[in-house]
Backbone as CSV, one residue per row, in Angstrom:
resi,resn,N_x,N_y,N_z,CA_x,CA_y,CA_z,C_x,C_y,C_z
1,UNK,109.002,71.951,123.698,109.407,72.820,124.788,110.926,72.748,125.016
2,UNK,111.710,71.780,125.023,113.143,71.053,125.283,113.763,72.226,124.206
3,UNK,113.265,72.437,122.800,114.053,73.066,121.985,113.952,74.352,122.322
4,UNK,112.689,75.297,122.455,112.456,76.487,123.397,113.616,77.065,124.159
5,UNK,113.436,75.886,125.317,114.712,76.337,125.997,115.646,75.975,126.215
6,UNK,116.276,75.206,124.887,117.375,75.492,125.013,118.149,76.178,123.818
7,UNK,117.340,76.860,123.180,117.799,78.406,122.608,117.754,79.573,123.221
8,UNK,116.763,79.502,124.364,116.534,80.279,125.349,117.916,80.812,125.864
9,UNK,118.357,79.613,126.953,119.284,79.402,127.420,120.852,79.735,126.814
10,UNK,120.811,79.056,125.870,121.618,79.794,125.053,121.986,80.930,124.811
11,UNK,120.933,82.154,124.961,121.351,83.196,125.042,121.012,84.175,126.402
12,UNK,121.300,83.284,127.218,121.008,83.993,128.749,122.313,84.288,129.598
13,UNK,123.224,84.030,128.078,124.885,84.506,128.574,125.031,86.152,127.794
14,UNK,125.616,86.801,128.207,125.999,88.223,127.800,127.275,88.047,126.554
15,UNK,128.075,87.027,126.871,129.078,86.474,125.858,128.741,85.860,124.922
16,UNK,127.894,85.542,125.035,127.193,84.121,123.948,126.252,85.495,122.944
17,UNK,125.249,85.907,123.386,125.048,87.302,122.846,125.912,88.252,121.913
18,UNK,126.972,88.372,122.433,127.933,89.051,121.889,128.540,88.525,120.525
19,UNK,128.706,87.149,121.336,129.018,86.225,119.371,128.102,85.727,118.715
20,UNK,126.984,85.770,118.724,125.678,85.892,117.466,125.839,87.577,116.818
21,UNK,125.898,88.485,117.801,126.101,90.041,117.325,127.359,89.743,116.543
22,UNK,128.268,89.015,116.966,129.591,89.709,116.101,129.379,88.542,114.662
23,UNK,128.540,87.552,114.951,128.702,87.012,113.567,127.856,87.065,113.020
24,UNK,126.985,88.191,112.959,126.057,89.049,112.498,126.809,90.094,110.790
25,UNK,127.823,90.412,111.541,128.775,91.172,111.292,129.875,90.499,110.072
26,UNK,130.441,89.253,110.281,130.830,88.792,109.481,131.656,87.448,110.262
27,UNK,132.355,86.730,109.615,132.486,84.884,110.014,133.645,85.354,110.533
28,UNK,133.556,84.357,111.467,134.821,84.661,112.171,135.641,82.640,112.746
29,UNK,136.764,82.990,113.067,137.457,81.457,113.844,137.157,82.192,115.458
30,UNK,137.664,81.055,116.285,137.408,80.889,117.738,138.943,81.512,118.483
31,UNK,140.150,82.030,117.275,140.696,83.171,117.766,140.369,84.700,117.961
32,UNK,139.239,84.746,117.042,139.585,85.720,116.717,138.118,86.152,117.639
33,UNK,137.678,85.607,118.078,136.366,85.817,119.223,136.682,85.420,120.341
34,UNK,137.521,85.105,120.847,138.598,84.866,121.939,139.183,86.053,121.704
35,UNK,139.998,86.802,121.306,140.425,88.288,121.418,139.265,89.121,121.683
36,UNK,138.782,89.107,120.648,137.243,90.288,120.574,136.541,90.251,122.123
37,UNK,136.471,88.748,122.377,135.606,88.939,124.155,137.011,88.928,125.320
38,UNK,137.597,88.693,125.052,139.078,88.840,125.827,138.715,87.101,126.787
39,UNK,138.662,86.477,126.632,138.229,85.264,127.046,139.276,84.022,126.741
40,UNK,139.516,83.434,127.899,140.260,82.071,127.390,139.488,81.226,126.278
41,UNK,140.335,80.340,124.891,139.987,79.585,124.121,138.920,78.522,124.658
42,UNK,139.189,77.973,125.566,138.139,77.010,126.450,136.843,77.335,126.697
43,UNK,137.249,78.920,127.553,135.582,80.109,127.323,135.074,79.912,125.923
44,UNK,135.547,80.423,125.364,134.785,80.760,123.912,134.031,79.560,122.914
45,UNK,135.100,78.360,123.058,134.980,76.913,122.367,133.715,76.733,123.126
46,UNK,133.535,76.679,124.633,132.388,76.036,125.355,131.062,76.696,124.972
47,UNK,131.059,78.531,125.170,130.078,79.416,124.351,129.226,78.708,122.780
48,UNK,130.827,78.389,122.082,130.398,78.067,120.649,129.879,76.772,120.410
49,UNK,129.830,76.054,121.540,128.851,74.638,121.507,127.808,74.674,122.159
50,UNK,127.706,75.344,122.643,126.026,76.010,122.822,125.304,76.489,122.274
51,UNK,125.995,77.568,121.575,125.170,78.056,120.458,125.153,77.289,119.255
52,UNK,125.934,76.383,118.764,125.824,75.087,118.241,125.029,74.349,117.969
53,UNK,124.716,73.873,119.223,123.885,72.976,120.295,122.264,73.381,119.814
54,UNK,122.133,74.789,120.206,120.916,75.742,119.949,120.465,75.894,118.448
55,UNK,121.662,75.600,117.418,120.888,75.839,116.531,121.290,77.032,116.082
56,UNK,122.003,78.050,116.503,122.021,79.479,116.468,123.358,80.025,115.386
57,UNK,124.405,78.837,115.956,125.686,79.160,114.920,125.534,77.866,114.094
58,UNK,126.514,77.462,113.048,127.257,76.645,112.848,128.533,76.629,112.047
59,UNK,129.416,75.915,112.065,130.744,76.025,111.599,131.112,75.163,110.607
60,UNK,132.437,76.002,109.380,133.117,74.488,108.679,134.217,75.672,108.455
61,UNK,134.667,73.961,107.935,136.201,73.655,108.171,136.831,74.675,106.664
62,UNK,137.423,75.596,106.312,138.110,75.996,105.512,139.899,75.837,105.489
63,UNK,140.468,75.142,104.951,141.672,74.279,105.513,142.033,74.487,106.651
64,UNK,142.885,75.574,106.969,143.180,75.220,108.558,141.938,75.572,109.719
65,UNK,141.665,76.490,109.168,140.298,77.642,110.185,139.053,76.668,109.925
66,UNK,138.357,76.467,111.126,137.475,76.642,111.499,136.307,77.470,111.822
67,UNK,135.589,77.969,110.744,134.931,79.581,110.816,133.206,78.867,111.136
68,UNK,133.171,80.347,112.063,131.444,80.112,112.306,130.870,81.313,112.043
69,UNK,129.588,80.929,111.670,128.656,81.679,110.877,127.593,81.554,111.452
70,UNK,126.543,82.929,111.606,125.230,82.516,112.216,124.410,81.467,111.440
71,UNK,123.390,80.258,111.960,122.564,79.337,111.394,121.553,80.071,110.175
72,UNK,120.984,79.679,109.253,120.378,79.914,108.398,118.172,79.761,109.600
73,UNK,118.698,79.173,110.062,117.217,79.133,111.122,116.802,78.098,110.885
74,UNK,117.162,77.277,109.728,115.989,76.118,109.694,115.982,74.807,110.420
75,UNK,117.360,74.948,111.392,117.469,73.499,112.482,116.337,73.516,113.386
76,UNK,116.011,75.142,113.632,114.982,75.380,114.798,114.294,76.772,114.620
77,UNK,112.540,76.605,114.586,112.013,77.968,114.534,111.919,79.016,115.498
78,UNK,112.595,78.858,116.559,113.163,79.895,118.125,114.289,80.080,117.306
79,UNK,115.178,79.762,116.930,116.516,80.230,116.697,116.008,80.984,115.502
80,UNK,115.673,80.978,115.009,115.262,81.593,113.130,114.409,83.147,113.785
81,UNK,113.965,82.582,114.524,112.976,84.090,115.012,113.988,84.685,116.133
82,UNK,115.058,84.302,116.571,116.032,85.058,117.529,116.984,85.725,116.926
83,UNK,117.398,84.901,116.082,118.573,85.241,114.833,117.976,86.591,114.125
84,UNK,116.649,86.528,114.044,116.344,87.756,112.717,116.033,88.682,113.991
85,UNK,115.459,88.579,114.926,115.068,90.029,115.819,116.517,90.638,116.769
86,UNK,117.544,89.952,116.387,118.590,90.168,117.164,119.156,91.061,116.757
87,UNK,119.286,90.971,115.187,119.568,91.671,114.068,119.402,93.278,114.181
88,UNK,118.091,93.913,115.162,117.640,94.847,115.311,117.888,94.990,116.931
89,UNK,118.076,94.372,117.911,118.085,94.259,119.470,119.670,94.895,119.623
90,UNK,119.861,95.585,120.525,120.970,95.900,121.307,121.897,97.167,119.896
91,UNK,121.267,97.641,119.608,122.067,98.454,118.407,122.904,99.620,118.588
92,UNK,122.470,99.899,119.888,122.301,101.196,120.983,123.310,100.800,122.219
93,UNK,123.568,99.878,122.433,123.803,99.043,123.249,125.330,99.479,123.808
94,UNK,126.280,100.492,124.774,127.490,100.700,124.475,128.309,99.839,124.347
95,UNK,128.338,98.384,124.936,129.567,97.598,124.720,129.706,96.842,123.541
96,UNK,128.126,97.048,122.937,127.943,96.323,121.693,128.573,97.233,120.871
97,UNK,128.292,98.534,120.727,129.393,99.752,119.770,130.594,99.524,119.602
98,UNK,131.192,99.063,121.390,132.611,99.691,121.083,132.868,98.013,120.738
99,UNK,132.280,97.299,120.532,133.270,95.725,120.325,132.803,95.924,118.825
100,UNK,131.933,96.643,118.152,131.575,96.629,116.989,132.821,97.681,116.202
101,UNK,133.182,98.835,116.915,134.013,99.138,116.383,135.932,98.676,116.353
102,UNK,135.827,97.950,116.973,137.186,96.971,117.805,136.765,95.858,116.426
103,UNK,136.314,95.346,116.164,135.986,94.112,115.350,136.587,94.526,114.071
104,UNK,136.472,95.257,113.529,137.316,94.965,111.603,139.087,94.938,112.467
105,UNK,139.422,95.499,113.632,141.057,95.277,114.066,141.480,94.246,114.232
106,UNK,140.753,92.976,114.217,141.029,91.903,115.126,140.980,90.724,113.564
107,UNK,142.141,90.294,113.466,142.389,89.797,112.545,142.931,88.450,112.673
108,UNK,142.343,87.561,112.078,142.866,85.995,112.584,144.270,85.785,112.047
109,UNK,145.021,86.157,110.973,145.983,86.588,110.556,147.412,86.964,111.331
110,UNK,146.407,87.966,112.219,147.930,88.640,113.174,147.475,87.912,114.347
111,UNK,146.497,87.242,114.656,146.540,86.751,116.094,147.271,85.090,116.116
112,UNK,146.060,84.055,115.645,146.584,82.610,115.127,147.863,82.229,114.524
113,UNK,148.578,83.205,113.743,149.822,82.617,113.130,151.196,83.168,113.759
114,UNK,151.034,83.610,115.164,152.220,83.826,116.048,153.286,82.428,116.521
């Protein structure tokens, strides 16, 4: 039950939502999802250890970046069955569109190396 909910929980944020959708999409660092949600680094870092936490993301180290990627499912079978129906959830969704179309602009490149 403990694991239940706390994948549950995990996604009972609208932000936290948003970054399983966007790394749906493709891997991203914790700048470049910090722009995309317009959110302080602290916001986003705390988001990304939850979903962490859950089972839902996980991250490695590519020399300097830190990139996260949705989980493969097999830490937890709630996350494996959230991860794949999510895939299809909110598609329609307007803020999910327009951050979907905002997302190939947002480049870790021009943001991180200022």
């Amino acid at each position: 039950m403990k694991e239940f909910i706390r994948v549950m929980k995990a996604l009972s944020d609208s932000n936290r939502v948003r970054i399983v959708k966007m790394l749906q999409k493709r891997v991203m660092c914790v700048c470049e999802i910090t722009a995309a949600l317009g959110v302080a680094q602290s916001t986003a870092s705390k988001h990304l250890k939850i979903l962490e936490d859950a089972g839902l993301i996980t991250s490695f180290k590519e020399g300097l970046w830190v990139n996260y990627v949705l989980a493969d499912g097999g830490a937890s079978p709630y996350a494996a069955s959230l991860i794949g129906n999510l895939k299809h959830w909110l598609e329609d969704d307007p803020a999910m569109t327009e951050l979907e179309i905002r997302l190939p602009r947002i480049r870790r490149e021009e943001i991180c190396c200022r």
